[in-house]
C-alpha positions in Angstrom: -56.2 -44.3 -163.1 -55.9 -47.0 -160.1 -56.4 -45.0 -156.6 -55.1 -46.6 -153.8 -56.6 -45.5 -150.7 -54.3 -45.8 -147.6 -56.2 -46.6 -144.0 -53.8 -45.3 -141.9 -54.3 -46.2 -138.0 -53.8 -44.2 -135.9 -52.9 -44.6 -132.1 -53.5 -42.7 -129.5 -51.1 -43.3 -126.5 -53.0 -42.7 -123.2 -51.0 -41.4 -120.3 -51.9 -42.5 -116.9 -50.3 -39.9 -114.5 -48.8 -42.6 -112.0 -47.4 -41.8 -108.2 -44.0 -43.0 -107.7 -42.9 -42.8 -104.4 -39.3 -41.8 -103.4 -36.9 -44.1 -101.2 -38.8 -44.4 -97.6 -35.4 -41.8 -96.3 -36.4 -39.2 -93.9 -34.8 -36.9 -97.0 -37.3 -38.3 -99.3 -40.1 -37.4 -96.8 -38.7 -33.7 -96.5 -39.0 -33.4 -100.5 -42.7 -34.7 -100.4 -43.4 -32.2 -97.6 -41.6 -29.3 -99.6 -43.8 -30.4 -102.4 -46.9 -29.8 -100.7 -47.3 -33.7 -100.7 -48.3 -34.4 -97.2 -50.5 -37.5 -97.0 -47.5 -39.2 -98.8 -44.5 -37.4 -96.2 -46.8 -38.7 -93.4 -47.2 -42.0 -94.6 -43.2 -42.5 -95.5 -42.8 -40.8 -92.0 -44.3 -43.4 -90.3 -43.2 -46.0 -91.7 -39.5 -44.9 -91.2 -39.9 -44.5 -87.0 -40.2 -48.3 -86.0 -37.0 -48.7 -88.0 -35.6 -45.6 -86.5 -33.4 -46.1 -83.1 -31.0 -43.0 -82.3 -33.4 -40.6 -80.6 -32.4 -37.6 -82.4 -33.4 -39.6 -85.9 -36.6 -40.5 -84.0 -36.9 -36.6 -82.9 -36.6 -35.7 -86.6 -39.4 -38.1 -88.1 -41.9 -36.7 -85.3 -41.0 -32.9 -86.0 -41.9 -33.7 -89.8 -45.0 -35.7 -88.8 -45.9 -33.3 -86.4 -45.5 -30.5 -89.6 -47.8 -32.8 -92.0 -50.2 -32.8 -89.6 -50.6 -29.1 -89.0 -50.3 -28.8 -92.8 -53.2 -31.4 -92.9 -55.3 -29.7 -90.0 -54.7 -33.0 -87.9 -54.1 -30.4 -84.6 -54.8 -33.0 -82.0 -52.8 -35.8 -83.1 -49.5 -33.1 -83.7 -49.9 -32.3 -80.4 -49.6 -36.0 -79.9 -46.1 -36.2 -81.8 -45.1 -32.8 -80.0 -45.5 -34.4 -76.8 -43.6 -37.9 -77.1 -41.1 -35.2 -78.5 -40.7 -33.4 -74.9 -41.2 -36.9 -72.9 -38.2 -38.1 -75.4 -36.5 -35.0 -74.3 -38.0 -32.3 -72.2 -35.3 -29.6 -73.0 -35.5 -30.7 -76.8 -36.6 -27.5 -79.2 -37.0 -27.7 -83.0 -33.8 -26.9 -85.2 -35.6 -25.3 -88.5 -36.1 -21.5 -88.4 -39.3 -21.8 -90.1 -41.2 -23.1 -87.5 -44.7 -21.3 -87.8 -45.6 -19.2 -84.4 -48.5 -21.6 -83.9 -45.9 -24.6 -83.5 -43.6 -22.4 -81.6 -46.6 -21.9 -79.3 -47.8 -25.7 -79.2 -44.3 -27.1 -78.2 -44.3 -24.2 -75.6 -48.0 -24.8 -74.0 -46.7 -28.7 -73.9 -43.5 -28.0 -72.5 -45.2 -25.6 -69.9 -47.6 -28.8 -69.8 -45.4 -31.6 -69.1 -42.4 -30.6 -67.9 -42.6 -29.8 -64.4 -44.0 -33.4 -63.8 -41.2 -35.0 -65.8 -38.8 -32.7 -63.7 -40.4 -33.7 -60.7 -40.0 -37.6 -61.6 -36.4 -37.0 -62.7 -35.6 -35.4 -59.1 -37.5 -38.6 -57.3 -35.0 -41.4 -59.8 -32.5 -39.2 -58.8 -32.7 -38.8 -55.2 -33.2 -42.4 -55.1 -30.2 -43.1 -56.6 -27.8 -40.7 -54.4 -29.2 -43.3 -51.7 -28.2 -46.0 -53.6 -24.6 -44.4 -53.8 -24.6 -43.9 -57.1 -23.5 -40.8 -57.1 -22.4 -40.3 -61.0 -26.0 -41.2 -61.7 -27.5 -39.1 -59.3 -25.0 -36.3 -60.2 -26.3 -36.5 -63.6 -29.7 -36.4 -62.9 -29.6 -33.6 -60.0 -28.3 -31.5 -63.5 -30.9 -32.4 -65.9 -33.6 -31.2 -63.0 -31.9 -27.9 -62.7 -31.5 -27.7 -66.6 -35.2 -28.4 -66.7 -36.3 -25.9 -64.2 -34.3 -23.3 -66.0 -36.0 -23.6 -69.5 -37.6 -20.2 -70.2 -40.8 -21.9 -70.9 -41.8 -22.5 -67.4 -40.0 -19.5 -65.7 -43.2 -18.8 -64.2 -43.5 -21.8 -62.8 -39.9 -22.0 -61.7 -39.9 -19.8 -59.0 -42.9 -21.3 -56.8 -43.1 -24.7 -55.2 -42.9 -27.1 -55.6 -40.5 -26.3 -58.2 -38.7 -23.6 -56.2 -38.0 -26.1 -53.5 -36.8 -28.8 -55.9 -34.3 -26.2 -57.3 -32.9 -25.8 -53.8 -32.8 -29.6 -52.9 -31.1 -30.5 -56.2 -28.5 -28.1 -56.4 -27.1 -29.5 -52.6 -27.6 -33.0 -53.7 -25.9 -32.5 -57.0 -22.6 -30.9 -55.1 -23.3 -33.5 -52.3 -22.8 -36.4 -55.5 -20.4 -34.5 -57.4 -18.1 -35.0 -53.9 -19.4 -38.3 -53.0 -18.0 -39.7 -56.6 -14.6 -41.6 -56.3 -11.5 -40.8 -58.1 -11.0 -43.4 -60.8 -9.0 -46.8 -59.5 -5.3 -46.2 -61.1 -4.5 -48.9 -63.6 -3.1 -52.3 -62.6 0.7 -52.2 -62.0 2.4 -54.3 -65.2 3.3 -57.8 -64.3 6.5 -58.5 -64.3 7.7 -61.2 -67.2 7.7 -64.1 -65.4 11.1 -66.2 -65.7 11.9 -70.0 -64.9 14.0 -70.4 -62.2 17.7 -70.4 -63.3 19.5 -73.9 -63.1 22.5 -74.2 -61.2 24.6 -74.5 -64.5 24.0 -74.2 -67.7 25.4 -75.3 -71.3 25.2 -74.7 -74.9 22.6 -77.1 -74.5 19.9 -75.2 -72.7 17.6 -72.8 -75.1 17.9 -68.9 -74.3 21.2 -69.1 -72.6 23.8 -66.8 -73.9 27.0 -68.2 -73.8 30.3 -66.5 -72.3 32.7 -63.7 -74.3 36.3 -64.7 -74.4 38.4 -61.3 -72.9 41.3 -63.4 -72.5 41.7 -67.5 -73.7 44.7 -67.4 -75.1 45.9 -71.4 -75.9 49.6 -72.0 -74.8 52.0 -73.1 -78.1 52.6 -77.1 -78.3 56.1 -77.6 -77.1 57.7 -80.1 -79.7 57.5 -81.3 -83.2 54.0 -82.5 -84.4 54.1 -85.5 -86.9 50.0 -85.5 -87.6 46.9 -83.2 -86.4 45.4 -84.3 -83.1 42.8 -82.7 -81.5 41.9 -83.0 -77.5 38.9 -81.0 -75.8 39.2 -78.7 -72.4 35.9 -78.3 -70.1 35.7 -75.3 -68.6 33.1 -74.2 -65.6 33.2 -70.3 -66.1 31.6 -68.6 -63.2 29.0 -65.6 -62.9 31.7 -63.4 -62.9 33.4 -64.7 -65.9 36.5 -66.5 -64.0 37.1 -69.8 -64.8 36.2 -71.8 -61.5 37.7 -75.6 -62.4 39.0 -76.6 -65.4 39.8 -80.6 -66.7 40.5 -82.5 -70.1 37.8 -84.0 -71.4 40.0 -85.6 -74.5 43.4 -85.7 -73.6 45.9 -84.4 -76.2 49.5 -84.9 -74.7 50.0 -84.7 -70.8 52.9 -82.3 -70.8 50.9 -80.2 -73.2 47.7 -81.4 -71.5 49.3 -79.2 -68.5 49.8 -76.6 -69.8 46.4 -76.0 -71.0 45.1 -76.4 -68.5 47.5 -74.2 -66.1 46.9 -71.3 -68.6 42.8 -72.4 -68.8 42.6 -71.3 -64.8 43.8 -67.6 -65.4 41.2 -67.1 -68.7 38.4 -64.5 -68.3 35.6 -64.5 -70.0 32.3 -62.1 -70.2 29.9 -64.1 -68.1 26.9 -66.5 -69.6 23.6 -64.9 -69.2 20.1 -65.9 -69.0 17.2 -63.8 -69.4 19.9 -60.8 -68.6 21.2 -62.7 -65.5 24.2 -63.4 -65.1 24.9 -67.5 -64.8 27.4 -70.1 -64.5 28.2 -71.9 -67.5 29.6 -75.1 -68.4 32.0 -74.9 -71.6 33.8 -76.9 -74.1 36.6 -75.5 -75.6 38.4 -78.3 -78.8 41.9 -77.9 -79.4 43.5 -78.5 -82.6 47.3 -79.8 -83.1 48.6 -79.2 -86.5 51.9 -80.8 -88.2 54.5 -78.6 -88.1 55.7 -76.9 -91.2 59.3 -78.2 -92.4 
């Protein structure tokens, strides 16, 4: 009996834990932080602030950093990040609940730190302002001194100079500016549409011109038999109130019809030519047609 002995190889497949880092998004860095992951939140942090521009994005990355750090024992540098927090904005204060009461504390011993020199500074760019007349400028800044003076973390400090005094001078200057700022200017009046010039008469030549509206042009019967169609043109000059001021024969029909026309041509009325809604005078042509007569 033949015994075939089968080698079989086997392979062992070695798994290398890898890191894979999440999208640099200041979401992604929350997740690492949640996950206890804080060298990598920090690292992702700071790399997503020299991108970031709106300061409250820029006021989120350093409360995160400023939380890996604590988690990291790095207390020094997240008092750092707390205070370009407070010099960003001295009134700013954390949105999460679970700040820990040793971060509530820290942004509260830099606030009490920082802010009455900020306040101070903010009075001076103020003040100088107001004397510069720009009063919705200085009215603005006059409020963010007395907002700063009334944050709770420096009550204490609030109600001795110089801080006491500054409260005083602001609140004049700021009613001083608030007076001092002028009503907005009312809007430019419309233009009115500008118009050429109107001519002294005008045709069914001229563009825009709306010629006249016949009320009454009633053409006076031919007075004998016609033996073949002729046709004869009247020129009327129809003034701006619609009368017929002259009236002629421009092609000449028959002169005892020709007449005629014309005698009934001086008592027409017309609704007057207009231009641009004026009223104008108006040069018209009016043909006139002679048919056979009928047997």
């Amino acid at each position: 009996m033949k015994i075939t002995t089968c080698a079989v190889a086997l392979f062992v497949l070695v798994v290398i834990p890898v890191r894979v880092h999440a999208e640099g998004t200041l979401a992604a860095a929350r997740e690492l932080y949640a996950s206890a992951a804080y060298d990598d939140a920090l690292e992702m942090l700071n790399g997503l602030m020299p991108a970031a521009k709106a300061p409250d994005e820029r006021q989120s990355i350093d409360l995160y950093r400023t939380l890996c750090l604590v988690a990291l024992g790095r207390n020094s540098d997240a008092d750092r990040a707390i205070e370009a927090m407070i010099m960003r904005d001295p009134l700013y204060r954390a949105s999460i609940d679970d700040l820990s009461p040793r971060l509530r504390a820290a942004f509260g011993d830099v606030r009490k730190r920082l802010l009455p020199a900020i306040i101070q500074k903010q009075y001076a760019d103020s003040k100088a302002a107001f004397e510069t007349k720009d009063f919705e400028l200085a009215a603005a800044g006059f409020e963010g001194v007395l907002k700063g003076i009334a944050d709770p973390d420096i009550s204490a400090l609030a109600n001795v100079p110089p801080l006491s005094d500054l409260r005083t001078l602001a609140m004049g200057f700021k009613d001083l500016s608030a007076k001092s700022i002028l009503p907005p200017a009312p809007p430019p009046a419309p233009l009115a549409p500008v118009r050429a010039p109107l001519k002294a008469m005008y045709s069914a030549d001229d563009a825009g011109v709306v010629g006249p509206v016949a009320i009454q042009q009633k053409v006076p019967r031919y007075p004998a038999a016609v033996m073949k169609q002729t046709s004869g043109m009247v020129e009327l000059v129809i003034d701006e109130a619609g009368a017929v001021q002259s009236e002629m024969m421009r092609i000449p029909i028959n002169p005892a019809f020709d007449q005629q026309v014309l005698a009934a041509a001086s008592k027409w009325r017309y609704q007057p030519a207009t231009m641009n809604g004026v009223p104008v005078k108006f040069l018209k042509r009016l043909s006139i047609t002679v048919s056979p007569t009928l047997p």
